[in-house]
C-alpha positions as CSV (number, residue, x, y, z in Angstrom):
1,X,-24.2,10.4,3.5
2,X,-26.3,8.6,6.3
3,X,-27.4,12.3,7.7
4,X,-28.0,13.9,3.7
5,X,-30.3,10.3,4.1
6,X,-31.9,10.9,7.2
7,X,-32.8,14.1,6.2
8,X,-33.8,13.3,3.1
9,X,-36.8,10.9,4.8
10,X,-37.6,13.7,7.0
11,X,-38.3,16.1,4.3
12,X,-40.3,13.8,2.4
13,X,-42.3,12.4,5.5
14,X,-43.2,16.5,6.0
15,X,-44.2,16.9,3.0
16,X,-46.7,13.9,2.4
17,X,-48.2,14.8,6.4
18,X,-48.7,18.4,4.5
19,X,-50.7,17.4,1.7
20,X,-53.7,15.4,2.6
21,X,-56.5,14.4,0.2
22,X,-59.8,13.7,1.7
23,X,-63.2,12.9,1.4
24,X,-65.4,15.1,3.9
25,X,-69.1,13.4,4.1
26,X,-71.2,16.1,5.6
27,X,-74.6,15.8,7.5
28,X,-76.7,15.5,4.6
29,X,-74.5,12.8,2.8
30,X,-72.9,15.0,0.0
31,X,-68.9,13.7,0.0
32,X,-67.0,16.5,-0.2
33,X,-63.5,17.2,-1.9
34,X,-60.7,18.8,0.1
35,X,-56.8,18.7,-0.5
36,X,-54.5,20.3,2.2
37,X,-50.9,21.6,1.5
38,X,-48.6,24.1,2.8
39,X,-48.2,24.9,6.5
40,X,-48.6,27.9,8.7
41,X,-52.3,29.4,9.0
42,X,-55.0,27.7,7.8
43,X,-56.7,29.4,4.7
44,X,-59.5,27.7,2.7
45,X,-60.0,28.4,-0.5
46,X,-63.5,29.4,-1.8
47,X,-63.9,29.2,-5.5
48,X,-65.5,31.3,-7.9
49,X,-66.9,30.3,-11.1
50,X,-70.4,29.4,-9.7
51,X,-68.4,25.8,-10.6
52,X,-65.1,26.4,-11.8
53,X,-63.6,24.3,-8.6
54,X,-60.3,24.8,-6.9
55,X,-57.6,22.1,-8.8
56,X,-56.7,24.9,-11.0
57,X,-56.0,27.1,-8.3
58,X,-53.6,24.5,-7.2
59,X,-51.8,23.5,-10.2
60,X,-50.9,27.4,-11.4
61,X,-50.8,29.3,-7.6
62,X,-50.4,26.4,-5.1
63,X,-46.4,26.1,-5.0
64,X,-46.5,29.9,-4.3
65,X,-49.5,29.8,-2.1
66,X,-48.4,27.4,0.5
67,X,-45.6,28.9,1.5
68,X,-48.1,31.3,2.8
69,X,-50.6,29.2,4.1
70,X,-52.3,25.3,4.9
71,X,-54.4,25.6,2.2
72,X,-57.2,24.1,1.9
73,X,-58.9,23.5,-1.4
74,X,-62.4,22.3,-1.4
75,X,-64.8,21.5,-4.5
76,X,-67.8,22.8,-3.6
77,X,-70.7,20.4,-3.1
78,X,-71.6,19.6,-7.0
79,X,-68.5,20.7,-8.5
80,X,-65.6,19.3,-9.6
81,X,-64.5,16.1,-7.5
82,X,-67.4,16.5,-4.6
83,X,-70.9,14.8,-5.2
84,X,-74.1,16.6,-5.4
85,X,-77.2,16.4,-2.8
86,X,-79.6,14.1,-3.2
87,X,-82.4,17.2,-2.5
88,X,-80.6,19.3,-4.7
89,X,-79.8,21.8,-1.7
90,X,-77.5,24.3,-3.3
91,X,-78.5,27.2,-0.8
92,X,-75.9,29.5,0.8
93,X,-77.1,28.8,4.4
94,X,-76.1,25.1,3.4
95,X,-73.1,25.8,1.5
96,X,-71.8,27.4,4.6
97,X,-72.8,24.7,6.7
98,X,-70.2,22.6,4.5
99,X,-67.6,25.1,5.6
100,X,-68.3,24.5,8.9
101,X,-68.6,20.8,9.1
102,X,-65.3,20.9,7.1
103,X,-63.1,23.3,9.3
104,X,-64.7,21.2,12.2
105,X,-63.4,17.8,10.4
106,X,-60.0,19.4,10.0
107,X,-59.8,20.2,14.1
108,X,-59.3,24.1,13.1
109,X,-60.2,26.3,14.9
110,X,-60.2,29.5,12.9
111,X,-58.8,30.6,9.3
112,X,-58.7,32.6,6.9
113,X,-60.4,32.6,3.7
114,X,-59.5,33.1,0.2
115,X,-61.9,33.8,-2.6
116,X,-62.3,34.6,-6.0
117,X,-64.7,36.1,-8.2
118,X,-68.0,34.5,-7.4
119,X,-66.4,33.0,-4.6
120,X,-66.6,36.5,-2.9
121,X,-70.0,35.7,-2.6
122,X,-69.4,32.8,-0.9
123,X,-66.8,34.8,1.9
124,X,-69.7,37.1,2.7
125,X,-72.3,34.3,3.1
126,X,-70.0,32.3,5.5
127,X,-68.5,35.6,7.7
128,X,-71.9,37.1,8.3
129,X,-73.4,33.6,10.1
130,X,-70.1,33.0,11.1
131,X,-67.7,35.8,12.0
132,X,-65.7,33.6,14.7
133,X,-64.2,31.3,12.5
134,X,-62.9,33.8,10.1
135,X,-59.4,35.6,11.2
136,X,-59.3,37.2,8.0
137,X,-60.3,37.4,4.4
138,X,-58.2,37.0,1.1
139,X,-60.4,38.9,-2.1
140,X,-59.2,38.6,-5.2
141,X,-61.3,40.0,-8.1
142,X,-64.3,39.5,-5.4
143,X,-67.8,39.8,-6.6
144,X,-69.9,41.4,-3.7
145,X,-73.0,42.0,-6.1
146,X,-73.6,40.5,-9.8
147,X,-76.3,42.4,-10.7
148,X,-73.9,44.9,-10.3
149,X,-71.2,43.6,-11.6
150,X,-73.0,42.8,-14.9
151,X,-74.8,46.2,-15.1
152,X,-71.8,48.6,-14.7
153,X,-68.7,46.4,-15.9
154,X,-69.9,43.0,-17.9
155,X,-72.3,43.9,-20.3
156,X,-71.1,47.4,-21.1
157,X,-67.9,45.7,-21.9
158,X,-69.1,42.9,-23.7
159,X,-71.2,44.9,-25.7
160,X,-68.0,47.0,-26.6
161,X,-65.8,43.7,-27.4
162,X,-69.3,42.9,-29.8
163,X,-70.0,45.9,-31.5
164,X,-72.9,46.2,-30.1
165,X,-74.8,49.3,-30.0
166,X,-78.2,48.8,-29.5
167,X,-78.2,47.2,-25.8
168,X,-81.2,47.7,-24.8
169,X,-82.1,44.1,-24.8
170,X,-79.4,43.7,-22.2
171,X,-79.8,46.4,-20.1
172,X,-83.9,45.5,-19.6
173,X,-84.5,44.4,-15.7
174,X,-88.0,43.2,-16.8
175,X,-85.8,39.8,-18.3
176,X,-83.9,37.4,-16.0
177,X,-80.1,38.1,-15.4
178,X,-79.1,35.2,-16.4
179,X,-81.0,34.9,-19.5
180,X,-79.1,37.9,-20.5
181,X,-75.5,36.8,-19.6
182,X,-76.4,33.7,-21.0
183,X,-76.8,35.4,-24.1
184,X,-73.7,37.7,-24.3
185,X,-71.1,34.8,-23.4
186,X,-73.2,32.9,-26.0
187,X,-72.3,35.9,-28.3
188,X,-68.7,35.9,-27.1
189,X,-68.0,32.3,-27.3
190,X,-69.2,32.2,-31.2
191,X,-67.2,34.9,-32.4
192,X,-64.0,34.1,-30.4
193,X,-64.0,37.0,-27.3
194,X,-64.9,35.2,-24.8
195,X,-61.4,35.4,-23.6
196,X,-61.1,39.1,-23.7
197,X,-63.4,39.7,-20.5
198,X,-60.9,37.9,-18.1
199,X,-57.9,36.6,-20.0
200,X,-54.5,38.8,-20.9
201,X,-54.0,36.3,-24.1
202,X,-56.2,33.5,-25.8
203,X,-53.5,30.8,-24.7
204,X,-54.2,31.9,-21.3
205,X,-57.5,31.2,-21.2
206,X,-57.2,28.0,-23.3
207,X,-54.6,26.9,-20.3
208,X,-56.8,27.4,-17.7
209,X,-59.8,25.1,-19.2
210,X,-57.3,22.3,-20.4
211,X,-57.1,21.6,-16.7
212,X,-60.6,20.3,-16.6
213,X,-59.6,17.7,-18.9
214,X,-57.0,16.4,-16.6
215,X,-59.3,14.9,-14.0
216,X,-61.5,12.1,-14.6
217,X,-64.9,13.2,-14.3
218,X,-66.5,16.6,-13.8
219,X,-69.4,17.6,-11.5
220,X,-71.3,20.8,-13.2
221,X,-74.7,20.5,-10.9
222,X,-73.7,23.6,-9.1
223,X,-72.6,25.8,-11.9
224,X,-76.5,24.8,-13.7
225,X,-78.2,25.9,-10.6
226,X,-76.5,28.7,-8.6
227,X,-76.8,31.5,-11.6
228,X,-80.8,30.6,-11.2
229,X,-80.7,31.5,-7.2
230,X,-81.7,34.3,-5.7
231,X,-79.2,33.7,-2.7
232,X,-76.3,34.3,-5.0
233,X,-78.2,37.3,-6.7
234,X,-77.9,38.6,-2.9
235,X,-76.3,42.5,-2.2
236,X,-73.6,42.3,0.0
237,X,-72.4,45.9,-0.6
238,X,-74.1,46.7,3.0
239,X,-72.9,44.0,4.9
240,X,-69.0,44.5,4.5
241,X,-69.1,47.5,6.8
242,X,-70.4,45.3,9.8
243,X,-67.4,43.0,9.2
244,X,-64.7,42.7,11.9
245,X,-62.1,40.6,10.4
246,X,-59.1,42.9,8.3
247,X,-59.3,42.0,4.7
248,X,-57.1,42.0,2.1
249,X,-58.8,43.1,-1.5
250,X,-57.2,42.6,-4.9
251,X,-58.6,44.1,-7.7
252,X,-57.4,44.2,-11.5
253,X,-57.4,47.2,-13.5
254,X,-58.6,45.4,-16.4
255,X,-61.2,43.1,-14.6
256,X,-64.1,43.7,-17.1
257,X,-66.1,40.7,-15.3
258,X,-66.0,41.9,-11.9
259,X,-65.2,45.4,-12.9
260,X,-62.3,47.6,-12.1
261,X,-63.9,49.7,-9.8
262,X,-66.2,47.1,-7.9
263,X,-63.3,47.4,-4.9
264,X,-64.9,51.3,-4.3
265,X,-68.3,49.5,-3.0
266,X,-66.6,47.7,-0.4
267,X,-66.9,49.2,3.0
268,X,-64.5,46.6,5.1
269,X,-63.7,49.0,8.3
270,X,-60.3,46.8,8.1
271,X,-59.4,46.9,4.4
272,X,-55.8,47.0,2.9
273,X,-56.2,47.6,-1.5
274,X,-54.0,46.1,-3.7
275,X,-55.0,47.1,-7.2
276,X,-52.7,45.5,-10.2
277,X,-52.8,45.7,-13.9
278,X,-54.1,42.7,-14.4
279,X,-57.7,41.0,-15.7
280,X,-59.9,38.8,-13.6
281,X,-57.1,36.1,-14.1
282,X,-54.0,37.6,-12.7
283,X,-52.4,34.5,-11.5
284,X,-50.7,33.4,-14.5
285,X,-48.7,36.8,-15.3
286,X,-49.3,38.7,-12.0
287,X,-48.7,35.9,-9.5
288,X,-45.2,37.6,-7.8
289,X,-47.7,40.7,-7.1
290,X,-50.3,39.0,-5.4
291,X,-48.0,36.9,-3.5
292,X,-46.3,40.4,-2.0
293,X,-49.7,41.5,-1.4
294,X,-50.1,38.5,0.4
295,X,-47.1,38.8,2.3
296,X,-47.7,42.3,3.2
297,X,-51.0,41.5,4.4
298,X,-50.2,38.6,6.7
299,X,-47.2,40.5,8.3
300,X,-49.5,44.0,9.0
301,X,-52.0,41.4,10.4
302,X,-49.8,39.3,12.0
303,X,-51.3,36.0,10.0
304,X,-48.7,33.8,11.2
305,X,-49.1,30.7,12.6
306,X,-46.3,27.8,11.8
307,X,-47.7,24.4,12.7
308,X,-50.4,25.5,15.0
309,X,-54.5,25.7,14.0
């Protein structure tokens, strides 16, 4: 009984030295949210959205994810739990900078990172200015382009969920982006579809955004500005081939945000594919097959690293 005790305490006291909430201030005074669980290698998690922030992540992947990783999830700056600057810097070449001061708060040395969707983006920004603190990347339905991604997958698709025949509205360069996929989610929100672009099911989608609701206030300032940006409108096509680190690329099937065949632009010299029939959000009813991905990757790459940084 006094050892099933001991070891009881143990177990617990592990557990709470794993998962670590702080408040990360960085040099320009934006307080930063980051939650650490799991043990082994160090991953941090870059979210997509532009905005949608990383607590979902962790409710709906984290039990499976940590047994992979420490991972770290970080709010952005002006997303979610973190605060926004008081200059309104939102530029990649700062963003990164928040990685940075954030691995360098943590006393890590290297790690890899995850992203997804948008937060692809945010992988290429960080490994291109900073190749030596990234072992390896984790892409899972990884923008590398939007323009793109909206010209060959989004709006084609949209249009086809809408009836929409006559697109040339959509498909004119001479109007901004955004103004345009502002209006087709505008479109898809009013007559119910919205959920058809990412989501296997309605409920799904409904389940993912009832999360937002569980925490007590929501920082958008990001997700109003980053869409407007031309460092997130950036090609990164080009730059994967210059990148040293392997990477691991997930891609659905039925990905019609990203698009199903935005994986063949990637030029990674060190690249293993995972494709799975799935949409942009796989981890509710694909979460055992990116977890083998996962596992596959880290033991090819030899991403293993118990209690060490």
């Amino acid at each position: 009984m006094k050892k099933s005790l001991l070891f009881l305490t143990a177990f617990l006291l592990a557990a709470l030295a794993c998962a670590q909430e702080k408040h990360i201030v960085t040099t320009d005074g934006v307080d930063l949210y980051v939650n650490v669980k799991g043990e082994g290698t160090p991953c941090l998690y870059l979210h997509g959205g532009p905005g949608s922030g990383s607590y979902w992540l962790e409710k709906f992947a984290g039990d499976s994810l940590e047994k992979h990783f420490r991972m770290i999830y970080l709010d952005q700056r002006g997303v979610g739990r973190s605060t926004s600057p008081a200059d309104g810097n939102f530029s990649m070449e700062r963003m990164v900078k928040d990685f940075e001061e954030v691995r360098e708060a943590l006393g890590i040395s290297q790690w890899v990172t995850m992203g997804h969707s948008f937060g692809g983006l945010l992988q290429m920004g960080y490994i291109v200015r900073h190749p030596e603190a990234v072992s390896a990347m984790v892409m899972i339905n990884c923008s590398l382009n939007m323009g793109l991604n909206f010209k060959t997958s989004w709006c084609p698709k949209a249009c086809e969920f809408l009836g929409i025949s006559d697109r040339s509205y959509f498909t004119d360069e001479s109007i901004p982006l955004n103004t345009r996929w502002d209006s087709l989610i505008g479109l898809l929100n009013k007559n119910d579809m919205m959920w058809k672009m990412g989501f296997a099911s309605r409920e799904e989608m409904d389940l993912l955004n009832s999360t937002y609701g569980e925490l007590q206030s929501w920082n958008g300032d990001f997700s109003n500005a980053a869409m407007n940006m031309d460092d997130y409108a950036a090609d990164f096509t080009k730059a994967t081939a210059k990148v040293n680190a392997p990477v691991l690329f997930i891609y659905g099937t039925r990905d019609w945000m990203i698009g199903p065949e935005h994986y063949m632009t990637a030029e990674f010299p060190e690249i293993m594919l995972c494709g799975i029939e799935a949409g942009h959000m796989p981890f509710f009813g694909n979460n055992a097959e990116i977890m083998k991905a996962i596992g596959s990757f880290q033991k090819k790459y030899r991403l293993y690293d118990p209690g060490k940084n």
